[in-house]
C-alpha positions in Angstrom: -71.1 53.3 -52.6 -73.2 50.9 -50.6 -71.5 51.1 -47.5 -73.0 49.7 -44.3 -71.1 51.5 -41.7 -71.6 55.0 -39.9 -69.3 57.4 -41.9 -67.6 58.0 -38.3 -64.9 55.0 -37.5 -64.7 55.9 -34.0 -68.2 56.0 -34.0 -68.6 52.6 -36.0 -65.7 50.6 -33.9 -67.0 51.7 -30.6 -70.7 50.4 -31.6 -68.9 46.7 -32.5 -67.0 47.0 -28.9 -70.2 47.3 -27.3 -72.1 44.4 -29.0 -68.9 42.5 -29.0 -69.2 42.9 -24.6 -72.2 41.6 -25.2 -71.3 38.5 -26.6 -67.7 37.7 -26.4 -66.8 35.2 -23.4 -64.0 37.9 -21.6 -61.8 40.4 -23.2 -64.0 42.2 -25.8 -61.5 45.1 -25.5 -58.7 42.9 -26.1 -56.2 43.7 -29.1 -53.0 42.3 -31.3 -50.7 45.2 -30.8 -47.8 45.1 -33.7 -44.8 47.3 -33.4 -41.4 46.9 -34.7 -37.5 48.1 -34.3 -36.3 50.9 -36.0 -34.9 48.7 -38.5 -38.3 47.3 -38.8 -38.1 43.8 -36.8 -41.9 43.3 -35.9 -43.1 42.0 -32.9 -46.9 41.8 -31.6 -48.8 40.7 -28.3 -52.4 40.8 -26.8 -53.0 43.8 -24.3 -56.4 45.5 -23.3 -57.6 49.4 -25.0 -58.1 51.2 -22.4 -60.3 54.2 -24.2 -61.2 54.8 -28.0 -62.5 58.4 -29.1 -62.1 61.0 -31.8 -58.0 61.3 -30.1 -57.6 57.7 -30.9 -57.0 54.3 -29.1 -55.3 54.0 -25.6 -53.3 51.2 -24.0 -51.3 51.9 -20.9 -48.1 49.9 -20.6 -44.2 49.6 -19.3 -41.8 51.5 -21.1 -39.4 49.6 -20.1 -41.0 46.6 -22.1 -39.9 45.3 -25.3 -43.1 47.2 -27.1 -42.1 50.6 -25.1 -38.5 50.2 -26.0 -40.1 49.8 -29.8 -42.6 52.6 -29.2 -39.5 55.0 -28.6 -37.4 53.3 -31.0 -40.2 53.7 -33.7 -43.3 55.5 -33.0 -46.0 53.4 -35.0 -47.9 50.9 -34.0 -50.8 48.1 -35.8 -53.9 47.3 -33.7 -56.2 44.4 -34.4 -59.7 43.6 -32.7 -61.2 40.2 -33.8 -64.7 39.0 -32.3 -65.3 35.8 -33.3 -69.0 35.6 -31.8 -69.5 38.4 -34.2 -67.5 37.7 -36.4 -66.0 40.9 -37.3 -62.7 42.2 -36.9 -61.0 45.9 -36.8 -57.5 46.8 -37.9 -56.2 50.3 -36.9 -52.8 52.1 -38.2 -51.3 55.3 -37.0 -48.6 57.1 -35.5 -47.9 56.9 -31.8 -48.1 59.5 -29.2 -47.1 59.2 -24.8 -50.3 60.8 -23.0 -49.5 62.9 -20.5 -48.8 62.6 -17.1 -51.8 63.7 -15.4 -53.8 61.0 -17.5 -51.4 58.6 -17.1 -51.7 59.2 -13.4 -55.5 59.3 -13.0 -55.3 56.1 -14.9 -53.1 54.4 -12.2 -54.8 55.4 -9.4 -57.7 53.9 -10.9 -56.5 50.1 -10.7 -57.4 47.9 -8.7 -54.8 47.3 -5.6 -53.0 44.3 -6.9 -51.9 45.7 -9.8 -50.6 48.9 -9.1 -48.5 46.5 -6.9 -48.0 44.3 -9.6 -46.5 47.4 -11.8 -44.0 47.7 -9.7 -42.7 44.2 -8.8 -42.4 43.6 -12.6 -39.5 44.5 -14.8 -41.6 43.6 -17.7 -39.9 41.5 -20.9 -36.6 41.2 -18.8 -35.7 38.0 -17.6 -36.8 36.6 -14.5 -34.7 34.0 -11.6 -37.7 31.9 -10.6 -41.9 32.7 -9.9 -40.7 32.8 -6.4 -38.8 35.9 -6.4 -41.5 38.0 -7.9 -44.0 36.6 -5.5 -41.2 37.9 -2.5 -41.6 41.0 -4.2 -45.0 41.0 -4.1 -44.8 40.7 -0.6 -42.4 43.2 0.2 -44.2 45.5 -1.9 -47.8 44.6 0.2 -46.0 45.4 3.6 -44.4 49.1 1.6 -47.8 49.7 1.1 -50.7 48.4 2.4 -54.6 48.9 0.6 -54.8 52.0 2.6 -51.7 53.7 1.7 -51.8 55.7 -1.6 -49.7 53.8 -4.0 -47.3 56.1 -6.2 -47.0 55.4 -9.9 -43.8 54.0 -11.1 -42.0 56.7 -13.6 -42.1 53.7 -16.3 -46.0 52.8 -16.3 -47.1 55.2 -19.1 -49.9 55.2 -21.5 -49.7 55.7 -25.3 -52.4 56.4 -27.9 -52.5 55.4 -31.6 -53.6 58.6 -33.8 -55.0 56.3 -36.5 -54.5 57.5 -39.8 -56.3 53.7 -41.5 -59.3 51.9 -39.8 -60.3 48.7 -42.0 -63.6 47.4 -40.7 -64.0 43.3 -42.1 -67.6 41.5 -41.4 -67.7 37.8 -42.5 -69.9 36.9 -45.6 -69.9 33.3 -46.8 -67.6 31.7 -49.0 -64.9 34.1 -48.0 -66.4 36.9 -49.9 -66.4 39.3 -46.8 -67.4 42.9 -47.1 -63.9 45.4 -46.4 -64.4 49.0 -46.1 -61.3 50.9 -45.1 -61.2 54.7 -43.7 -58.1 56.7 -44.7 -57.7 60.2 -42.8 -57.2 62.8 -45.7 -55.0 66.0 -45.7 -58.2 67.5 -44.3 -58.2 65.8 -41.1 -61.4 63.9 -42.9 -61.8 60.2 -43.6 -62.3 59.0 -47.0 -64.1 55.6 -47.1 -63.3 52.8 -49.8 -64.6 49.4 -49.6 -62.0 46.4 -50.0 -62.4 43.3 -52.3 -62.4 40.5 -49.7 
C-alpha cells in the first residue's frame, strides 16, 4: 500500500506537531476534545495536549468540569488536531484513563504562577455572579499565597490520557481528493494501517 507515513502514529503525529510549531500562528498543540454523557449527549471544546507518546495523549483539566463530569460518566473521549498552515489534520479515538497523582502533581507545580492560582479561583463550567467576584478571588488567593509560597494542587485539577485505539491522519490534495490513512490498534497491541477514500 503506498502509504506516506511512518508505520508508528505517535511517531508520525508528533513529527506534524513539530512542523505545525513551526508554522502555526499560537496553539499548535491545541485540540477539539469530544466527550459525551452516558446516554451519549456529545459535547466538545478546544484545550491544549500536554504530552503525546507510545502511553497516549495527555490533557490536564477540572474534574469538576462539564468534560470531567463526562470523563467519569463515560470514559471515551475524540481528539482532533487541524493545522491549517499545513493543512493537515489528526483525529484520535480511545478509551480514557486519570494519570496518577504524582504526574498530576509534577504537572502542577510546573505552571506558571497565575494559573495555579487561577485553578483554584475557578469552579469551572458552573455558573459565575459577575467577572468581579472571580477577580476578588484572585486576589484573596495572591495574598494566601504569594510567588514564593509553594502552591498546593487542588484535589480536582487532574490529568487524563486518551489510550488511542484509532489515529486517522488527513493531508489536503486538490479537488477534495485528500489522502486518509487510518491506524487501528489490533488484538496484538499492533497498528494495522488502511488508507481512507477521501
Amino acid at each position: 500500500m503506498d502509504n506516506p507515513l511512518s508505520n508508528d502514529p505517535i511517531k508520525q503525529f508528533n513529527e506534524w506537531l513539530n512542523l505545525a510549531k513551526q508554522s502555526e500562528i499560537n496553539d499548535a498543540d491545541a485540540m477539539a476534545v469530544a466527550t459525551a454523557t452516558k446516554d451519549g449527549k456529545p459535547s466538545v471544546r478546544m484545550i491544549l495536549l500536554k504530552q503525546a507518546d507510545d502511553r497516549g495523549f495527555k490533557f490536564h483539566t477540572n474534574c469538576e468540569s462539564q468534560k470531567g463530569m463526562e470523563l467519569t460518566e463515560n470514559p471515551q473521549a475524540a481528539l482532533c488536531f487541524h493545522w491549517k498552515s499545513l493543512r493537515k489534520q489528526v483525529r484520535i479515538e480511545g478509551d480514557i484513563e486519570m494519570v496518577s497523582i504524582d504526574e498530576a502533581d509534577e504537572y502542577y507545580a510546573n505552571r506558571p504562577y497565575n494559573r495555579k492560582i487561577g485553578a483554584h479561583a475557578s469552579a469551572q463550567s458552573r455558573p459565575l455572579e459577575s467577572r468581579k467576584k472571580l477577580e476578588c478571588r484572585i486576589k484573596e488567593l495572591e495574598q494566601q499565597y504569594p510567588e514564593s509560597a509553594i502552591i498546593p494542587r487542588p484535589p480536582y485539577w487532574v490529568g487524563y490520557r486518551v489510550k488511542p485505539k484509532r489515529i486517522e491522519f488527513w493531508m489536503d490534495n486538490p479537488d477534495r481528493l485528500h489522502d486518509r490513512f487510518v491506524y487501528i490498534k489490533n488484538d496484538n497491541g499492533n497498528w494495522d494501517i488502511t488508507r481512507l477514500y477521501p
